[in-house]
C-alpha positions in Angstrom: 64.4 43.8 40.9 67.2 45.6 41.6 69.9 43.2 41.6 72.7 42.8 39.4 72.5 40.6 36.5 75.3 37.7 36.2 77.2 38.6 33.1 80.9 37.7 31.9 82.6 40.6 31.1 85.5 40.9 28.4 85.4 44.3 27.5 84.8 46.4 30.9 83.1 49.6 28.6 80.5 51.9 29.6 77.6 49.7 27.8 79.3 46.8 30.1 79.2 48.8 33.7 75.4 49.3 32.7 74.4 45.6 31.5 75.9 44.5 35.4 73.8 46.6 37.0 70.8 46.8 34.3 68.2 45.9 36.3 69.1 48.8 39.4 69.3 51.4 36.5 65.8 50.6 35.1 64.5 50.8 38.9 66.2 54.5 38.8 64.4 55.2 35.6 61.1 54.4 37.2 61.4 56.5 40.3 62.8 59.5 37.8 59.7 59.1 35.5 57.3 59.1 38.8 58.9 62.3 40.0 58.4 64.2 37.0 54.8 63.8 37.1 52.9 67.1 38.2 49.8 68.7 37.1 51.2 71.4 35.7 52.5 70.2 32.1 55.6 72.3 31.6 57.2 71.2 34.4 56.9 67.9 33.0 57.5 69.0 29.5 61.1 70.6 30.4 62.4 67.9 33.2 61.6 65.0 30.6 63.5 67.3 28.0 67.0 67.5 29.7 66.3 64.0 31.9 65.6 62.2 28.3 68.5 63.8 26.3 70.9 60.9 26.6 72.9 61.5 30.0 75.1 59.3 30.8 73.7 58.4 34.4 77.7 58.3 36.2 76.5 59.8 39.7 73.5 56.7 39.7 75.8 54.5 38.6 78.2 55.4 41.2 75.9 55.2 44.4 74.5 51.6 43.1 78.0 50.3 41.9 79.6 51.2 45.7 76.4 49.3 47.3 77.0 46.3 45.5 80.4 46.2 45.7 79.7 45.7 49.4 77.7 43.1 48.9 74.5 44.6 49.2 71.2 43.5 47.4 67.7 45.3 48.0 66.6 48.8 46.7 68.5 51.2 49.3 70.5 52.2 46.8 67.5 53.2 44.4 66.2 56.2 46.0 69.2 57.8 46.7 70.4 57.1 43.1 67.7 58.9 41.7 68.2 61.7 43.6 71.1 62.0 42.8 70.3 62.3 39.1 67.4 64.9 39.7 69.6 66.6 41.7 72.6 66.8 38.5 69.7 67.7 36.4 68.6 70.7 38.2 72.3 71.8 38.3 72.5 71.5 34.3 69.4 73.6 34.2 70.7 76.5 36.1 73.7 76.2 34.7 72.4 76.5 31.5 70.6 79.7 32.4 73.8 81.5 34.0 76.2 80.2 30.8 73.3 81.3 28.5 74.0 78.0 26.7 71.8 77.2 23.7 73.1 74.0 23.4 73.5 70.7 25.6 74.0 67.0 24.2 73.4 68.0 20.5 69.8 69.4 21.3 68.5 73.1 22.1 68.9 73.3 25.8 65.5 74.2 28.1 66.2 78.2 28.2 66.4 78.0 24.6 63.4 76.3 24.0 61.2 77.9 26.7 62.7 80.5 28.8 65.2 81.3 31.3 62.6 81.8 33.6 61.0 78.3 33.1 64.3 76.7 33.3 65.0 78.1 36.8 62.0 77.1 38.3 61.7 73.5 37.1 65.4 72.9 38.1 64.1 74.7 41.8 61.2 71.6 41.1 63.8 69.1 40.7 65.7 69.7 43.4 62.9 69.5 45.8 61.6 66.4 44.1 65.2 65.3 44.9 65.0 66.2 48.5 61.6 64.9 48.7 63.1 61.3 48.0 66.0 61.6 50.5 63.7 62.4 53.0 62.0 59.0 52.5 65.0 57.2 53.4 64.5 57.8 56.6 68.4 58.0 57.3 69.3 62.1 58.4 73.1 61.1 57.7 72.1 61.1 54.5 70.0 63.9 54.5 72.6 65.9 55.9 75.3 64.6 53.7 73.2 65.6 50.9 72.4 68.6 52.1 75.8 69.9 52.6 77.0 68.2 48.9 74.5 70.7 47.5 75.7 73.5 49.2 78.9 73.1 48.0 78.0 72.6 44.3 76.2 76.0 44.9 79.1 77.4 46.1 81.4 76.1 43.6 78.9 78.1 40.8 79.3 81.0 42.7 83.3 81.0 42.8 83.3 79.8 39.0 80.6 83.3 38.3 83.0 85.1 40.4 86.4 84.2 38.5 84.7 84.5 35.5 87.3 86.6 33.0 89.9 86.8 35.8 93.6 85.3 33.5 94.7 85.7 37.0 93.4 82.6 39.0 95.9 79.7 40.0 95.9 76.4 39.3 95.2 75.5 43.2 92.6 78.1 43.3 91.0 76.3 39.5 91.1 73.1 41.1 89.2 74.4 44.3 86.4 75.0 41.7 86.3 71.6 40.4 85.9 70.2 43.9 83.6 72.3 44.8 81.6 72.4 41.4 81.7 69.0 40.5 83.7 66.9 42.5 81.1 67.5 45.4 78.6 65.9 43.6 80.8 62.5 42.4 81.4 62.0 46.2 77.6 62.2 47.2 77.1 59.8 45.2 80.1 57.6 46.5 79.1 58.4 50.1 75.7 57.4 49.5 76.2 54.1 48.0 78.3 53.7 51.3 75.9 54.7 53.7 73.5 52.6 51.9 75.5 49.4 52.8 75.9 50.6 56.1 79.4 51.0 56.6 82.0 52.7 59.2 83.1 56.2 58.7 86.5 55.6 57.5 85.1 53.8 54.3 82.7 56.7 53.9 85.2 58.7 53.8 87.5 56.7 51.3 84.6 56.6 49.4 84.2 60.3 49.7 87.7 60.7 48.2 87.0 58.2 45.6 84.0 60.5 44.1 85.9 63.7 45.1 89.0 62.6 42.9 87.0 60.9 39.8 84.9 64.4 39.5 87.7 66.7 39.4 89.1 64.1 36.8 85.8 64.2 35.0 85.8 67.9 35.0 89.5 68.2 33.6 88.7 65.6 30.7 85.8 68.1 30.2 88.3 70.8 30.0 90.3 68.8 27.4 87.5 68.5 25.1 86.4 71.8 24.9 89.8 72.7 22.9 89.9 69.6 20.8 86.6 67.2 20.6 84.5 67.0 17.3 81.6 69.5 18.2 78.7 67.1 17.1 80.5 64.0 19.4 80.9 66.5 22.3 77.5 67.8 22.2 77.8 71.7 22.0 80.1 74.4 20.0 83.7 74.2 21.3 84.6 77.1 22.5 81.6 77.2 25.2 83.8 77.8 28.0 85.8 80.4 26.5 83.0 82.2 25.2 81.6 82.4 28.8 84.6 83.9 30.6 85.6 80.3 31.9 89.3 79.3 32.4 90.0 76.1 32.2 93.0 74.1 32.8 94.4 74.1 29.3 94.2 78.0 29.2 95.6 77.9 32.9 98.7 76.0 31.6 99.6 77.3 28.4 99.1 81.0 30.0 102.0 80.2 32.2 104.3 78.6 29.6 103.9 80.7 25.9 105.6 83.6 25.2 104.7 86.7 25.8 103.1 87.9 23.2 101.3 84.9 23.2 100.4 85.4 27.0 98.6 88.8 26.3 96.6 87.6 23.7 95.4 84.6 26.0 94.6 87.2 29.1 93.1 89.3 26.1 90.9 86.2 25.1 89.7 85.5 28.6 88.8 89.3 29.8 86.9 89.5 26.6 85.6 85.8 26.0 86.1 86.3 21.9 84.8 83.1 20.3 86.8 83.9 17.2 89.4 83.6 19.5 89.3 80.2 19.1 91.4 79.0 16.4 94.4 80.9 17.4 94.1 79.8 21.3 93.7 75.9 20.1 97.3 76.8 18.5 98.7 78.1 21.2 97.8 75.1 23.9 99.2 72.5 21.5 102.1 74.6 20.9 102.5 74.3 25.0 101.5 70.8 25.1 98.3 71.9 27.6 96.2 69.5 26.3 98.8 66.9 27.2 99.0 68.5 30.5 95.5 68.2 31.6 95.2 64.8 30.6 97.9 63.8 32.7 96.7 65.9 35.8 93.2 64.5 35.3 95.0 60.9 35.5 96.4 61.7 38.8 93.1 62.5 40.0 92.0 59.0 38.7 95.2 57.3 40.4 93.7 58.4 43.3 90.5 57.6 43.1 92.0 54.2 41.8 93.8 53.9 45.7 90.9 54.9 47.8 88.9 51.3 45.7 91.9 49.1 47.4 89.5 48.8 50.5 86.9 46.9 48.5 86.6 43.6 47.6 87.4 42.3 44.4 84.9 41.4 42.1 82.7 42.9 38.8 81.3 46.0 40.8 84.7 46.6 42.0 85.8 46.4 38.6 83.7 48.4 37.1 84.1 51.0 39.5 88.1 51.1 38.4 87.1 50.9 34.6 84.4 53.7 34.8 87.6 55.8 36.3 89.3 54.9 33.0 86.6 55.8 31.1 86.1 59.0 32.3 89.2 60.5 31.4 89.4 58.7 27.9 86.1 59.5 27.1 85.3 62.1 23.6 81.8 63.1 24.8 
């Protein structure tokens, strides 16, 4: 159990990354579905509901993918993978509260269904249930790391509420939000795989970077869809982001570089977040090449992640660790 399976791989896709370490992901499952059991139903009812909705398990995949790159077998990678995921999965729950989003991977999102309320409190459940498990790893540098990871994400919510309808933030200032947001997360899970396999500080923190740079690349491929992707592929309305106040990087760029009259009615778009803005803003940012832009930002950010994998050994988890980078930023969904 737990070990990854001996496959030939021509085409390094995500189905691929998964069938290597098949086995480690169905341990994962099982720890998930034992955590979501509690004797009061709907907390059951609304975890399984966003945990079952087709994620794509990246931050798992991560911490067991940088463990076996090291050579590693056994299931320390397992625990810490799972809470990693219950830990994403409270995030999306709050998140979906404070966006008021009805929709999240083409189904009615938990605060739609039941209630903001609800939603709150079983993503409060989940992150406990996450904490719970990192606590029986015994190892308080990961605890701590953890720890702090989360309090960044928090804190990267917090800024992104705060900017919220502000045309005026920088790009520097955007990207901050990214690291903090989501990027914190990607390099918790890198770190932990790490830590796992017991290694020295200075790969820690490469793999820190790794993580750091492959989320804010996530992120900015997130960006890029919201202004282009088919809505049923994506998995909610485009326009999400605008709607809710968000700037994003395409916005960011194409604010700077239209005209002027087109630069009012962009500020005008954010302060007031008009969906039915929409059409005329998708116009703009390809008439400014931002969607171009923040697909070749975002590829920066996955040349250096690329960089900080030189210190592992080659081989398939290494490998698939430099494909999922690709993946990210090519992905529609």
């Amino acid at each position: 159990m737990g070990k990854g399976r001996s496959i030939a791989i021509t085409v390094m896709n995500l189905n691929a990354i998964k069938a290597l370490i098949q086995d480690s992901l169905d341990d994962v499952e099982d720890v998930i579905d034992e955590q979501l059991n509690s004797p009061v139903s709907l907390i059951k009812e609304i975890s399984t509901h966003l945990i079952r909705s087709g994620g794509k398990r990246i931050r798992p995949m991560l911490v067991i993918l940088v463990y076996h790159a090291y050579g590693c077998e056994g299931r320390a990678d397992i625990m810490l993978a799972a809470a990693l995921e219950l830990i994403h999965a409270a995030t999306l729950l709050h998140d979906d509260v404070v966006d008021n989003s009805k929709m999240r991977r083409n189904e009615a999102t938990a605060s739609a269904i039941w209630d903001n309320s609800a939603a709150v409190l079983v993503g409060d459940f989940l992150y406990s249930r996450a904490f719970q498990l990192i606590v029986g790893v015994q190892d308080f540098s990961v605890l701590s790391m953890l720890a702090s990871s989360t309090n960044i994400v928090a804190t990267g919510e917090v800024l992104q509420l705060q900017n919220r309808h502000n045309p005026d933030i920088s790009e520097d200032n955007y990207i901050d939000v990214l690291r903090y947001k989501t990027g914190a997360l990607f390099s918790a899970a890198t770190q932990a795989g790490a830590i796992a396999a017991l290694r020295p500080e200075e790969e820690i923190k490469l793999m820190a970077e790794f993580g750091e740079a492959l989320g804010i690349a996530f992120q900015l491929a997130d960006d890029r869809l919201d202004y282009c992707a088919d809505p049923e592929t994506l998995g909610k309305n485009l326009g999400d982001d605008l709607a809710d106040g968000k700037i994003t990087m395409p916005l960011l760029h194409a604010l700077k570089n239209a005209n002027a009259n087109d630069k009012n009615f962009i500020r005008q778009a954010i302060m007031t977040g008009d969906r039915e803005s929409l059409p005329r803003l998708q116009q703009i940012i390809q008439a400014c090449d931002s969607l171009n832009y923040t697909s070749m930002l975002a590829k920066r950010y996955v040349e250096k992640a690329n960089n900080c994998l030189q210190i592992l050994q080659d081989g398939p988890y290494k490998e698939a660790l430099s494909a999922l980078t690709d993946l990210v930023v090519n992905r529609q969904a």
